[in-house]
The first five atom37 places (N, CA, C, CB, O) and aatype in JSON, in Angstrom:
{
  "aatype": [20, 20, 20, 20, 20, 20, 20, 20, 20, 20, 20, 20, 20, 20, 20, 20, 20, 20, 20, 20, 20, 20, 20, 20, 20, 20, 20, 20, 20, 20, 20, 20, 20, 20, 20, 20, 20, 20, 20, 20, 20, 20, 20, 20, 20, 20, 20, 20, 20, 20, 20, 20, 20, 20, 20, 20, 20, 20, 20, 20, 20, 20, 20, 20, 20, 20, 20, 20, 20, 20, 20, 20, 20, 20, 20, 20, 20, 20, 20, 20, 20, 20, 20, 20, 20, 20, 20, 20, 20, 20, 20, 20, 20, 20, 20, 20, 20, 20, 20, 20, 20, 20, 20, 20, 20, 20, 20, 20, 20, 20, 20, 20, 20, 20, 20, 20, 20, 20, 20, 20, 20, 20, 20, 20, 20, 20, 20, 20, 20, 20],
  "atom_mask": [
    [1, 1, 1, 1, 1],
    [1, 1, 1, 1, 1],
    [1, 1, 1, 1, 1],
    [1, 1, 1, 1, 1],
    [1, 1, 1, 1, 1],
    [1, 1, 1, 1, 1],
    [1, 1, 1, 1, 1],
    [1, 1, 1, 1, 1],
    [1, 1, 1, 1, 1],
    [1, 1, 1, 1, 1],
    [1, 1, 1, 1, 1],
    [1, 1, 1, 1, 1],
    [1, 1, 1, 1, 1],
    [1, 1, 1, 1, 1],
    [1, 1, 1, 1, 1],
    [1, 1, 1, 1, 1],
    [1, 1, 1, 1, 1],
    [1, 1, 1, 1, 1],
    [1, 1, 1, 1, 1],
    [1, 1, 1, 1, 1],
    [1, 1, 1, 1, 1],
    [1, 1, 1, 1, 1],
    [1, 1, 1, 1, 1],
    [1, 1, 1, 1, 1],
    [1, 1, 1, 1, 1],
    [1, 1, 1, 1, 1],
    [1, 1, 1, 1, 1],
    [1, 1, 1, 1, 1],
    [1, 1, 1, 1, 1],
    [1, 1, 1, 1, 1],
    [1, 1, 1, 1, 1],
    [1, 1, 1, 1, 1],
    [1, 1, 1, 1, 1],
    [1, 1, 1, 1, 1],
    [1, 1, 1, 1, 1],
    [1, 1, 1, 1, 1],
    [1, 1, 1, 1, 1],
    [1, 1, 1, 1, 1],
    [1, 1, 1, 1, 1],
    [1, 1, 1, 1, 1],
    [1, 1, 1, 1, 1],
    [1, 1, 1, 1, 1],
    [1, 1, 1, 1, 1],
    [1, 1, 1, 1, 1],
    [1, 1, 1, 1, 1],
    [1, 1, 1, 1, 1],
    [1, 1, 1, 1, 1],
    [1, 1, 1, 1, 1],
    [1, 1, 1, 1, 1],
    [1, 1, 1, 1, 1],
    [1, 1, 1, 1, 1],
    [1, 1, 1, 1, 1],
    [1, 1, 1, 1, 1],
    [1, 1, 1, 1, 1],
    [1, 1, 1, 1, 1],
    [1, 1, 1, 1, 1],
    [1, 1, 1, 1, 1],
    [1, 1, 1, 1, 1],
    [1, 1, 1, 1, 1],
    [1, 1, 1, 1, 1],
    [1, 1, 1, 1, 1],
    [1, 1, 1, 1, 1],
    [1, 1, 1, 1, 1],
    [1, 1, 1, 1, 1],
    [1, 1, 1, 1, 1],
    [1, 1, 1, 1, 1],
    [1, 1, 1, 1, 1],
    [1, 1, 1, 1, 1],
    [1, 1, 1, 1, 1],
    [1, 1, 1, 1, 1],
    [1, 1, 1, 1, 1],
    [1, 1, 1, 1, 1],
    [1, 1, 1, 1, 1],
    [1, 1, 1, 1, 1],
    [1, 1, 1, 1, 1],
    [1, 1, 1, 1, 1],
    [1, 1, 1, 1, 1],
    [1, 1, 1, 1, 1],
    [1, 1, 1, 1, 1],
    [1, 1, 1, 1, 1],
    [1, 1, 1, 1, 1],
    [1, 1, 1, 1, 1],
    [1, 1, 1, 1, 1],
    [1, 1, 1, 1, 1],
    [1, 1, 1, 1, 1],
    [1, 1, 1, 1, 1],
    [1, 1, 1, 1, 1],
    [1, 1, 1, 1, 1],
    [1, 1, 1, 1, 1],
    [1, 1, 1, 1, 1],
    [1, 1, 1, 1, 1],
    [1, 1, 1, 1, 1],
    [1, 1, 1, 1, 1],
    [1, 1, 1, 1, 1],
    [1, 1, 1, 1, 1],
    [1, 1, 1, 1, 1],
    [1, 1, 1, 1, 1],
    [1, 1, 1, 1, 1],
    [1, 1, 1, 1, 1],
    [1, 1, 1, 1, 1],
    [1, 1, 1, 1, 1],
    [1, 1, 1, 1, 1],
    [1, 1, 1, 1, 1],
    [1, 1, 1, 1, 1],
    [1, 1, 1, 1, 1],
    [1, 1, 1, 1, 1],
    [1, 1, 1, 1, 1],
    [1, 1, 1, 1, 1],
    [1, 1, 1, 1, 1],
    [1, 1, 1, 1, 1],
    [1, 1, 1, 1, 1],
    [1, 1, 1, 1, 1],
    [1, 1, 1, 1, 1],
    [1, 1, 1, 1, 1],
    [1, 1, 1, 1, 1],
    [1, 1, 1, 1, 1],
    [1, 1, 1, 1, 1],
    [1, 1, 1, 1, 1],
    [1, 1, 1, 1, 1],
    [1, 1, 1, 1, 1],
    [1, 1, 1, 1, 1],
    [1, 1, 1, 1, 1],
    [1, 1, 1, 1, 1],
    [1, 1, 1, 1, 1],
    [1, 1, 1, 1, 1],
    [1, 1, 1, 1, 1],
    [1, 1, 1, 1, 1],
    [1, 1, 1, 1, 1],
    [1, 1, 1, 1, 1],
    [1, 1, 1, 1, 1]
  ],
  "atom_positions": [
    [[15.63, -41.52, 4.55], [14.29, -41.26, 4.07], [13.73, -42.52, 3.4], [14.29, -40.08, 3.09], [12.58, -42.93, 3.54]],
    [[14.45, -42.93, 2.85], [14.47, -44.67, 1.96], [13.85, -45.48, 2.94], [16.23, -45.52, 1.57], [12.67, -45.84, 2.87]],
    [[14.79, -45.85, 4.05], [14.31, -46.29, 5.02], [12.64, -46.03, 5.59], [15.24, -45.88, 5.76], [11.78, -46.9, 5.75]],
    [[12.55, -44.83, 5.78], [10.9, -44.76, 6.8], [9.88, -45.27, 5.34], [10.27, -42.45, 7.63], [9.04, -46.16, 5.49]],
    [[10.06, -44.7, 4.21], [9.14, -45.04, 3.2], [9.3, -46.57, 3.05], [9.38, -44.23, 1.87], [8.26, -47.01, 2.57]],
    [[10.23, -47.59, 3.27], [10.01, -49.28, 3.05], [9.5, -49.24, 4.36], [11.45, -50.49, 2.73], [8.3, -49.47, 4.22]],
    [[9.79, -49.05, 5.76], [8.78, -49.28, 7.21], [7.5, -49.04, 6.72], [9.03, -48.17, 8.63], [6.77, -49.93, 6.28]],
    [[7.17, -47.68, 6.78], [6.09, -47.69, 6.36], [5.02, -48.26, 5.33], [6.2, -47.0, 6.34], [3.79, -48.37, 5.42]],
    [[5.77, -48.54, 4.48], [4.96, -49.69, 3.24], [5.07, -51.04, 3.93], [5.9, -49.86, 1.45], [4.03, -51.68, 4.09]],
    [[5.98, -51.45, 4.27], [5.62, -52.65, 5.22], [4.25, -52.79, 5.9], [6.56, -52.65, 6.33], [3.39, -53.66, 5.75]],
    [[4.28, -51.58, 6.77], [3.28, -51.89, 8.04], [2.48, -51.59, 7.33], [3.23, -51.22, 9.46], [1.87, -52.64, 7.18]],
    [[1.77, -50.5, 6.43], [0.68, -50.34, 5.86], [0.28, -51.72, 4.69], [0.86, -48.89, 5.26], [-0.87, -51.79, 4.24]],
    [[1.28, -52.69, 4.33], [0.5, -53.22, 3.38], [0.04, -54.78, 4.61], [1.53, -53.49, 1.62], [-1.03, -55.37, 4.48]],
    [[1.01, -55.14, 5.59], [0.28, -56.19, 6.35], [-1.08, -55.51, 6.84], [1.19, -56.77, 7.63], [-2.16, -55.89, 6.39]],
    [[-0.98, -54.49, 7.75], [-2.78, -54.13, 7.96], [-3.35, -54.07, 7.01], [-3.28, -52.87, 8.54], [-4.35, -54.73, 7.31]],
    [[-3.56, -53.64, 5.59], [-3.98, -53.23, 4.81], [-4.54, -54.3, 4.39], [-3.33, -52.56, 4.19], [-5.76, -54.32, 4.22]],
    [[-3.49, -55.76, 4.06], [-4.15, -57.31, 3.79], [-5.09, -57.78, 4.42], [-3.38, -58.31, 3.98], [-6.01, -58.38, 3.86]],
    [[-4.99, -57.52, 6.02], [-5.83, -58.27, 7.04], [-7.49, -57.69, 7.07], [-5.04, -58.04, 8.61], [-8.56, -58.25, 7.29]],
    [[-7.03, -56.06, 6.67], [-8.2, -55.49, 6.45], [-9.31, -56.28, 5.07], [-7.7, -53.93, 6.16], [-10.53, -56.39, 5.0]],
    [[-8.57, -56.57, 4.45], [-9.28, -56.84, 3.11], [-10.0, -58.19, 3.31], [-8.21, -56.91, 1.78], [-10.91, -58.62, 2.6]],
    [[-9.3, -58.96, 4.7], [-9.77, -60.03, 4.43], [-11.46, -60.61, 5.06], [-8.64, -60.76, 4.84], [-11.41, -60.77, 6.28]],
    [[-13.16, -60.99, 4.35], [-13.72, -60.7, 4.27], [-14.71, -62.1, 3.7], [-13.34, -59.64, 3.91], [-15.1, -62.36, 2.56]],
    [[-14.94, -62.94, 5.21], [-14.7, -64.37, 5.35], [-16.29, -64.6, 6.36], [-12.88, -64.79, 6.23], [-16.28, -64.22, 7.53]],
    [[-17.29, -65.11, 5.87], [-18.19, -65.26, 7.09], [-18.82, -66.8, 7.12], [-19.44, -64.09, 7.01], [-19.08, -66.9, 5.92]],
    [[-19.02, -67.39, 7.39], [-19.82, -69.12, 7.55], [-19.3, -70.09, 8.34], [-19.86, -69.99, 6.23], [-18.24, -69.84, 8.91]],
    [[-19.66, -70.84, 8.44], [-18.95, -72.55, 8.97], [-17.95, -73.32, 8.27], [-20.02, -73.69, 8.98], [-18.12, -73.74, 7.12]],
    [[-16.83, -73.53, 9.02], [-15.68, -74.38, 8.96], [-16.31, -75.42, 8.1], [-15.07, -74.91, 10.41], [-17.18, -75.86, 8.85]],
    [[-16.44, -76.29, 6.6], [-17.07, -77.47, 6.57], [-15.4, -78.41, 6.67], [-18.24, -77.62, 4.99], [-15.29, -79.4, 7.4]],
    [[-14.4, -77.98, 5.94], [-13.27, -78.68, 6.02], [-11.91, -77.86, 6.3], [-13.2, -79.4, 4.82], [-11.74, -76.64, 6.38]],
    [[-10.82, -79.15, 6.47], [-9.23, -77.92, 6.66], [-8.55, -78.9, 6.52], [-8.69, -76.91, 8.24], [-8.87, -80.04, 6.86]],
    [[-7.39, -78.53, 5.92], [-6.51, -79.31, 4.97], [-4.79, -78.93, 5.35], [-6.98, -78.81, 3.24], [-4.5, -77.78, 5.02]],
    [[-4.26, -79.3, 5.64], [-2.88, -78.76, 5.4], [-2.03, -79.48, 4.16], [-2.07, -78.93, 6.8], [-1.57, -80.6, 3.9]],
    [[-2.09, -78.26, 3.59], [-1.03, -78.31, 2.18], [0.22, -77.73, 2.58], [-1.56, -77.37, 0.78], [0.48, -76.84, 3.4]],
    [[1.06, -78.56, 1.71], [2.79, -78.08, 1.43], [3.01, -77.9, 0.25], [3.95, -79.05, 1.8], [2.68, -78.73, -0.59]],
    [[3.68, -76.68, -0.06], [4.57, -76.21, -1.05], [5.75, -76.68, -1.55], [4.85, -75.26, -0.78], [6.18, -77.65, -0.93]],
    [[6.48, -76.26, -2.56], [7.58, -76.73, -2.63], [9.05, -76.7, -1.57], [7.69, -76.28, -3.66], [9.98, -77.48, -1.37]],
    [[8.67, -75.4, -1.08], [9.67, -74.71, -0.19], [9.31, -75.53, 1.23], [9.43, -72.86, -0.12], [9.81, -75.16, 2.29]],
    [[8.49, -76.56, 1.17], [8.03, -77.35, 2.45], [7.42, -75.77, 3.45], [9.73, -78.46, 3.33], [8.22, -75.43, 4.32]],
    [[6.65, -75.26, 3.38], [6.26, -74.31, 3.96], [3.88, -75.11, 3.76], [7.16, -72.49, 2.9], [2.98, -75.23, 2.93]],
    [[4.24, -75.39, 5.47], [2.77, -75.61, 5.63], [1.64, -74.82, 5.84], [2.65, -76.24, 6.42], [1.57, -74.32, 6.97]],
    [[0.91, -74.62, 5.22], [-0.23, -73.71, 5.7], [-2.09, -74.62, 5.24], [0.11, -71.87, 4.61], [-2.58, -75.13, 4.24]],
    [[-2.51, -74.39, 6.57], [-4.24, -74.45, 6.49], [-5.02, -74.14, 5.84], [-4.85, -74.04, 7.15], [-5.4, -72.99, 6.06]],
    [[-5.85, -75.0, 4.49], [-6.07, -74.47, 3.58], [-7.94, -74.71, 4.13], [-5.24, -75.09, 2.17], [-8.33, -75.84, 4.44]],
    [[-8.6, -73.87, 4.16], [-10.19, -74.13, 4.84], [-11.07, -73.75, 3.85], [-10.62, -73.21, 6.24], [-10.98, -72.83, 3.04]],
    [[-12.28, -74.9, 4.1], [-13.44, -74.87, 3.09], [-14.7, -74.36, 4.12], [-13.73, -76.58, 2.29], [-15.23, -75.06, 4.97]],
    [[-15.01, -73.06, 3.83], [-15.99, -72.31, 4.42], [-17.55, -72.42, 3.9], [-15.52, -70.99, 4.3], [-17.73, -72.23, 2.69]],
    [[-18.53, -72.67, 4.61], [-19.67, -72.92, 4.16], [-20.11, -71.46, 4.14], [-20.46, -73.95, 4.95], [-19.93, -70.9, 5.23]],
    [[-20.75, -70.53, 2.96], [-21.22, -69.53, 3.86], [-22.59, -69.26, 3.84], [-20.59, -68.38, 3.64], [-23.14, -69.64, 2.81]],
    [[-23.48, -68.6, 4.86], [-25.06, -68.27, 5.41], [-25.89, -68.86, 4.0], [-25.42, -66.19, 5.78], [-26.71, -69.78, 3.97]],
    [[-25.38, -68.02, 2.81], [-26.11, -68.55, 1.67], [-25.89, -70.09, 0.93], [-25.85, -67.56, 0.72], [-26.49, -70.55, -0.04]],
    [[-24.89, -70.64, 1.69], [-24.18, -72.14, 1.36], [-23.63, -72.32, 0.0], [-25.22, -73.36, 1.52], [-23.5, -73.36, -0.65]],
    [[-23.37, -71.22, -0.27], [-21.52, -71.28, -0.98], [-20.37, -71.75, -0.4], [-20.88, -69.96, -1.22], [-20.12, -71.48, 0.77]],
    [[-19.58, -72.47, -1.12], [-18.65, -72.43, -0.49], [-17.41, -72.11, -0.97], [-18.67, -73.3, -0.02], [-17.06, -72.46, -2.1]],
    [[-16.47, -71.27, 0.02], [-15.73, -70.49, -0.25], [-13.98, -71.08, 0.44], [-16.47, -69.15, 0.27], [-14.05, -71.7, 1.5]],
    [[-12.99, -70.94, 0.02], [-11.81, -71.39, 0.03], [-10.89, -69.94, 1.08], [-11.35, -71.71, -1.76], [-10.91, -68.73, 0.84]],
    [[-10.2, -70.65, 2.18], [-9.63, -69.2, 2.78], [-8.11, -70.42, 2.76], [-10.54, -68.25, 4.82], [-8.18, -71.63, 2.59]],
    [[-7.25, -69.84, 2.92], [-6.06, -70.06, 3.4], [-4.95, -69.19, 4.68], [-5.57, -70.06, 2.23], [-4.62, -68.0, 4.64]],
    [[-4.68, -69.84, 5.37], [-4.21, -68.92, 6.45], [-2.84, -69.09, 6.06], [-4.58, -69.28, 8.06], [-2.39, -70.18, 5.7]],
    [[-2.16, -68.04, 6.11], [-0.76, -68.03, 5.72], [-0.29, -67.55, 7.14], [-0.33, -67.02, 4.35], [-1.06, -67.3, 8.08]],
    [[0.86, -67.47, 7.17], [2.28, -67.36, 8.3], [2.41, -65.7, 8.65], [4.09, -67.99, 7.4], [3.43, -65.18, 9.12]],
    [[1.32, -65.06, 8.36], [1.75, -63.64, 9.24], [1.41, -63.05, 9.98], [1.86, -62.78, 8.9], [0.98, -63.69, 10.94]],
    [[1.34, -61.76, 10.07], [0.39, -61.21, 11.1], [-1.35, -60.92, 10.37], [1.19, -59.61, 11.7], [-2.47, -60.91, 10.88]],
    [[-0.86, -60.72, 9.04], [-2.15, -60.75, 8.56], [-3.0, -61.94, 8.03], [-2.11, -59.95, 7.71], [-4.04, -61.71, 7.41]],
    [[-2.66, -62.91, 8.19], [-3.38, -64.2, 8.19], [-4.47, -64.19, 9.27], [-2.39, -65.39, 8.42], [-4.45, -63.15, 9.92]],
    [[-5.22, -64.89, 9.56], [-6.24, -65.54, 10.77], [-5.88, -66.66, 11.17], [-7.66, -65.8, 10.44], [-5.59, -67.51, 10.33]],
    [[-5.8, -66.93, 12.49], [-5.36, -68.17, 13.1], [-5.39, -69.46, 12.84], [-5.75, -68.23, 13.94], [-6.25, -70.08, 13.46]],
    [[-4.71, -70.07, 12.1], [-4.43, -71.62, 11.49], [-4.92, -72.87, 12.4], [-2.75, -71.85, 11.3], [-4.95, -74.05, 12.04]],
    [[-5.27, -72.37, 13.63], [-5.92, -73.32, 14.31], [-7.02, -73.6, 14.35], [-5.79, -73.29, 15.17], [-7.46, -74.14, 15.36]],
    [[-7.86, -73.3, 13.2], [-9.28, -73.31, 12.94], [-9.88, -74.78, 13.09], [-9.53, -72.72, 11.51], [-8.99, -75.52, 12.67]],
    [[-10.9, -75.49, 13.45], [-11.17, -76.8, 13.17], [-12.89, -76.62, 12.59], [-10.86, -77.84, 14.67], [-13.76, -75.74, 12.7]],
    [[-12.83, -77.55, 12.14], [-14.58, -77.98, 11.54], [-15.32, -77.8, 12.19], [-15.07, -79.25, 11.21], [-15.16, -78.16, 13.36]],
    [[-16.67, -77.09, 11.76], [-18.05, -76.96, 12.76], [-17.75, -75.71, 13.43], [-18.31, -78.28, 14.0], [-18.52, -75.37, 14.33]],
    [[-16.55, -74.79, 13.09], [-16.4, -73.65, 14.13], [-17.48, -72.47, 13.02], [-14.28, -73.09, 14.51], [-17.87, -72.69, 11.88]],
    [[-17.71, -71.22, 13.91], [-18.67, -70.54, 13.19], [-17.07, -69.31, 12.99], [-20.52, -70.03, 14.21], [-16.07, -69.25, 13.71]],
    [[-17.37, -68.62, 11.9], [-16.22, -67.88, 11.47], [-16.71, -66.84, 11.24], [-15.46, -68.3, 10.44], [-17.58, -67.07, 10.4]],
    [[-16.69, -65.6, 11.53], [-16.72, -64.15, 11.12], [-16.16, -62.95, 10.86], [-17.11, -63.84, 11.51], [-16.54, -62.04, 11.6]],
    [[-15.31, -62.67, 9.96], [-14.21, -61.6, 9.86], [-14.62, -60.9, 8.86], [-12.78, -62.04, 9.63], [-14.4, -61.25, 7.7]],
    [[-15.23, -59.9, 9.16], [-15.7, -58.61, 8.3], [-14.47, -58.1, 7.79], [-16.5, -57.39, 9.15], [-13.42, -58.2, 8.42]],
    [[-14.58, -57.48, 6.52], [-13.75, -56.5, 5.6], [-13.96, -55.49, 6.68], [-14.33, -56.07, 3.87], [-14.92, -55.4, 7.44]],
    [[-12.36, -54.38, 6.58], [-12.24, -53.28, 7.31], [-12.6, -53.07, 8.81], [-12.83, -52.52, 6.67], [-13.01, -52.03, 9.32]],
    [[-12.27, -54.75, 9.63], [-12.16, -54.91, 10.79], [-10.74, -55.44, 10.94], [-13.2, -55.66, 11.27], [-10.39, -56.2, 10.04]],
    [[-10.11, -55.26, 11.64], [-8.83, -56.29, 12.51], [-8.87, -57.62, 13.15], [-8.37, -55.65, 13.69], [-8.0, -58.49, 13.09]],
    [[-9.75, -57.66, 13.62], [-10.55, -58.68, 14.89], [-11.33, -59.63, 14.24], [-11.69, -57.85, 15.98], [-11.3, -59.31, 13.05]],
    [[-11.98, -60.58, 14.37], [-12.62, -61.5, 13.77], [-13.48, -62.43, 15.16], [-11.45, -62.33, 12.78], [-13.3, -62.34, 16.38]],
    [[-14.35, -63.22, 14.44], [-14.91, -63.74, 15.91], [-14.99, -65.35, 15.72], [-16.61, -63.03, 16.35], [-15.09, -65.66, 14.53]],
    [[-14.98, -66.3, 16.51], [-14.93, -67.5, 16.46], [-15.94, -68.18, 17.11], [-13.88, -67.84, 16.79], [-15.8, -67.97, 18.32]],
    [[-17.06, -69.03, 16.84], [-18.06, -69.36, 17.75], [-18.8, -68.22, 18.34], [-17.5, -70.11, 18.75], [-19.46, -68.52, 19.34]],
    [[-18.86, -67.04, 17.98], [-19.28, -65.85, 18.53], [-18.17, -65.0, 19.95], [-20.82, -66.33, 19.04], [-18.49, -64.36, 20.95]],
    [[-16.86, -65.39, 19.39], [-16.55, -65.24, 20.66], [-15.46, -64.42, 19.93], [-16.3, -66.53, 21.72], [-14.88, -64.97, 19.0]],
    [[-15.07, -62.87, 20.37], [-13.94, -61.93, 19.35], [-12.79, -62.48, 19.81], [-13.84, -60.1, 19.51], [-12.78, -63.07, 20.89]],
    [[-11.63, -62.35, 18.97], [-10.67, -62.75, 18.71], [-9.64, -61.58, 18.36], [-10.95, -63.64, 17.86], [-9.42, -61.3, 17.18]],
    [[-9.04, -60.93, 19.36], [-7.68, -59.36, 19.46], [-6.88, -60.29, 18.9], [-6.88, -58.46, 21.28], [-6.11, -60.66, 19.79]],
    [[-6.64, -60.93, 17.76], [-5.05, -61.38, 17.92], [-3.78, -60.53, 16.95], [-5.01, -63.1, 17.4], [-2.62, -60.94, 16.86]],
    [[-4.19, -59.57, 16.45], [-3.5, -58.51, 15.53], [-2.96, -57.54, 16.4], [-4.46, -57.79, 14.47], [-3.52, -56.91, 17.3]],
    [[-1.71, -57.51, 15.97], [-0.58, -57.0, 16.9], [-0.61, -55.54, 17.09], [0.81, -57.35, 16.35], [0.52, -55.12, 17.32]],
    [[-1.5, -54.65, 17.08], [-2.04, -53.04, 16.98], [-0.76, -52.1, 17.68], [-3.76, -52.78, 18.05], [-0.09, -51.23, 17.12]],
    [[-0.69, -52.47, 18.77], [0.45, -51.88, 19.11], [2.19, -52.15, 18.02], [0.49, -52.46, 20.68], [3.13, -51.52, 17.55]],
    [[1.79, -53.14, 18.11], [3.33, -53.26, 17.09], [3.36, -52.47, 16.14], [3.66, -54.58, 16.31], [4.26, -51.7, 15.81]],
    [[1.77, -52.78, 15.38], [1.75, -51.88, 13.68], [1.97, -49.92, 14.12], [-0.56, -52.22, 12.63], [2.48, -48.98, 13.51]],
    [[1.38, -50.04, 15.28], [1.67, -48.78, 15.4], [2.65, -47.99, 15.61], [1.21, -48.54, 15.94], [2.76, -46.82, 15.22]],
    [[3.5, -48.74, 16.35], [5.22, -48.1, 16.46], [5.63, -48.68, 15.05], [6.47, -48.87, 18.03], [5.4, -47.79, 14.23]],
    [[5.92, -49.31, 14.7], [6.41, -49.68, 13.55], [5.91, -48.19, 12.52], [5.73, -51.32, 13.12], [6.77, -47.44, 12.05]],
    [[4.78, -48.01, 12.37], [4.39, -46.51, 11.43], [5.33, -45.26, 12.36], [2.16, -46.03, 11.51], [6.09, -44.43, 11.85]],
    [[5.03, -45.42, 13.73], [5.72, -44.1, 14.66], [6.86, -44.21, 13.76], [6.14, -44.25, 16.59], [6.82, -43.54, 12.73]],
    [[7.93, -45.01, 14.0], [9.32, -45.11, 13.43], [9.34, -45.09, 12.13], [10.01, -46.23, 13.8], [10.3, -44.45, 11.71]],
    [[8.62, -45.55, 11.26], [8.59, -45.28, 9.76], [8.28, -43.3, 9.33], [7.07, -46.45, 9.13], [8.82, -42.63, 8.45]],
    [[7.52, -43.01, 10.08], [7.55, -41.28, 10.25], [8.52, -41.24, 10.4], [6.89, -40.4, 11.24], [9.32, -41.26, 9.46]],
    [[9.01, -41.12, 12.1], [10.02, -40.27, 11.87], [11.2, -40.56, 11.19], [10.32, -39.88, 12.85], [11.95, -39.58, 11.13]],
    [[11.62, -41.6, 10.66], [12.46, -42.18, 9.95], [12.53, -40.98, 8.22], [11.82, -43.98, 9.87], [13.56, -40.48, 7.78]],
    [[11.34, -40.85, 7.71], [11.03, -40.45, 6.87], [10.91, -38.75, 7.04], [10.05, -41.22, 6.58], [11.16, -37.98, 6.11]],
    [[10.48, -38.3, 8.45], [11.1, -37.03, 9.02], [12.21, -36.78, 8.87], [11.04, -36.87, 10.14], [12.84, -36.16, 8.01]],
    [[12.49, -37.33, 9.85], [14.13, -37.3, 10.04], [15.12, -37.19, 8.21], [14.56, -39.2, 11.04], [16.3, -36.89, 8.04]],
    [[14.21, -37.51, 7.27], [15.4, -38.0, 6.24], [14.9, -36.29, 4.9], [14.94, -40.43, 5.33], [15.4, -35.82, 3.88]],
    [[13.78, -35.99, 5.72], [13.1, -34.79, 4.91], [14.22, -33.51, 5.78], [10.89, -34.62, 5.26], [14.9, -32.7, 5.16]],
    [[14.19, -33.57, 6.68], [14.62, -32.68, 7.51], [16.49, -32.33, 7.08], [14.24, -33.38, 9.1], [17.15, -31.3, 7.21]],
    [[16.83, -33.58, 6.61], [18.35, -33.96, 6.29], [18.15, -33.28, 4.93], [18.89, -35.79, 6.28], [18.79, -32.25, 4.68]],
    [[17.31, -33.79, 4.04], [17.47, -33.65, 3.0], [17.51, -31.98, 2.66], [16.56, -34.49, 2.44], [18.32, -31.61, 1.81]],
    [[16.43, -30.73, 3.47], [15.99, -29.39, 3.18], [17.52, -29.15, 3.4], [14.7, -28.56, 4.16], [18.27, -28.77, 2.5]],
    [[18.02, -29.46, 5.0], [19.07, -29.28, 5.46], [20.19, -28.9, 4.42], [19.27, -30.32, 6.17], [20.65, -27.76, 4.35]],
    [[20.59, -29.94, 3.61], [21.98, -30.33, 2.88], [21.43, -29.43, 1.19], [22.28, -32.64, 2.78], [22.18, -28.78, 0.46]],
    [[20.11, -29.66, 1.01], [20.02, -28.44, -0.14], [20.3, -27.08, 0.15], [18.68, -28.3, -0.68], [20.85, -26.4, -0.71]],
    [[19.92, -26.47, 1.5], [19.98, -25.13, 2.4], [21.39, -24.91, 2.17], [19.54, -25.23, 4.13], [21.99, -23.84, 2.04]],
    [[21.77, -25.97, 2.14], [23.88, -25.8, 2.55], [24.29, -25.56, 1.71], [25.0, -26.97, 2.96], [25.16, -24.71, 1.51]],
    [[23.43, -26.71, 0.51], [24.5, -26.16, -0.58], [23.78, -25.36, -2.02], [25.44, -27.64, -1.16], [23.97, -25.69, -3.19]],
    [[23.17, -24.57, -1.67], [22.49, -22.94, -2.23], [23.31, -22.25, -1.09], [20.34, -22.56, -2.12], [23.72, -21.21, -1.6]],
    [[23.54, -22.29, -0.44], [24.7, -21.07, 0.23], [25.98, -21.34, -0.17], [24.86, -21.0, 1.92], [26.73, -20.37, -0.28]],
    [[26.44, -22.53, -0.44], [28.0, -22.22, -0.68], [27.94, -22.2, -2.16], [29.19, -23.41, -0.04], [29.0, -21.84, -2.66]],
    [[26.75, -22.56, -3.23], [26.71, -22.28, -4.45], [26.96, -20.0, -4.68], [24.96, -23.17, -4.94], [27.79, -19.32, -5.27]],
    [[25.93, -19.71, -3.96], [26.06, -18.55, -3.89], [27.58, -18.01, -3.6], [25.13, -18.23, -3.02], [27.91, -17.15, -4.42]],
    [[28.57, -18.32, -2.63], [29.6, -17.04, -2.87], [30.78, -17.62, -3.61], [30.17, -16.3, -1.39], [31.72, -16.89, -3.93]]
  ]
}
């Protein structure tokens, strides 16, 4: 049961990130920074419609946006979309099918451990009884 409840918090908190993320204007710059752990990631300076400018970083997962971004590109990734668009052009790159078996198996994982669990209380209220 342990098990399906960490699957499931897994998969729900990567979609859940990607969902949140909520990014619209022009590429003005991109940077690659390193950490201590030598771990590189694309750090981008976004112009946006109102010409703010706003700081995104693409990190290493599924819920990041593609690190291959370059300058002058037009960027659009609405909050509570998956998909995002580049130059006006959409961008599927979020693994939907994966997140979705990954939850299938986190159910029944978490089935399966409810079902064990009624099971082994059922058993033992009967042998408490005689």
């Amino acid at each position: 049961m342990l098990l399906g409840l960490l699957v499931l918090g897994f998969a729900a908190f990567v979609v859940r990130e990607r969902l949140k993320i909520d990014v619209v204007g022009t590429i003005a710059a991109r940077h690659i920074r390193c950490d201590t752990s030598n771990r590189c990631r694309p750090h981008y300076e976004i112009v946006t419609p109102s010409g703010e400018r706003v700081g995104y970083v693409a990190g290493g997962n599924d819920q990041a946006l593609t690190p291959d971004l370059q300058p002058g590109q037009r960027l659009s990734k609405r909050r509570w979309e998956l998909n995002y668009s580049v130059d006006d052009r959409r961008v599927y790159d979020f693994p939907v099918h994966f997140y979705a078996a990954l939850t299938l198996i986190g159910l029944a994982l978490l089935g399966h451990g409810i079902v064990r669990a009624r099971r082994a209380a059922r058993e033992g209220r009967a042998t408490n009884a005689r």
